[in-house]
Steps between C-alpha positions, in 0.01 A plus 500: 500500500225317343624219387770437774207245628558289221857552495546367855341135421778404217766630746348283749469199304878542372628526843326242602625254220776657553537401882373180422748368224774639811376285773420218277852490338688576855304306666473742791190481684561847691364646179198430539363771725617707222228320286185524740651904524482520089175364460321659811598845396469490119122517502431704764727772377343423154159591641646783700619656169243441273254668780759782549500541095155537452416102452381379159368715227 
């Protein structure tokens, strides 16, 4: 569990991209909630992990 912190911020940043390249290519604007939701939760839970793992050693 201690390194789930710094597993969690390439997830984010894929999903992101990944949302990203979608709404860009689609052209759908209702995606981008789904973007402010990626990127307000990806550090947070980041933080919220590495704490909960013990932090940096």
């Amino acid at each position: 569990m201690r390194s789930a912190g710094w597993i969690i911020v390439p997830v984010g940043v894929v999903a992101y991209l990944g949302v990203l390249n979608a709404m860009l290519a689609t052209q759908n604007p209702n995606l981008f909630p789904t973007l402010i939701l990626i990127g307000a939760l990806t550090v947070p839970l980041a933080v919220l992990l590495l704490a909960y793992g013990g932090g940096v050693t």
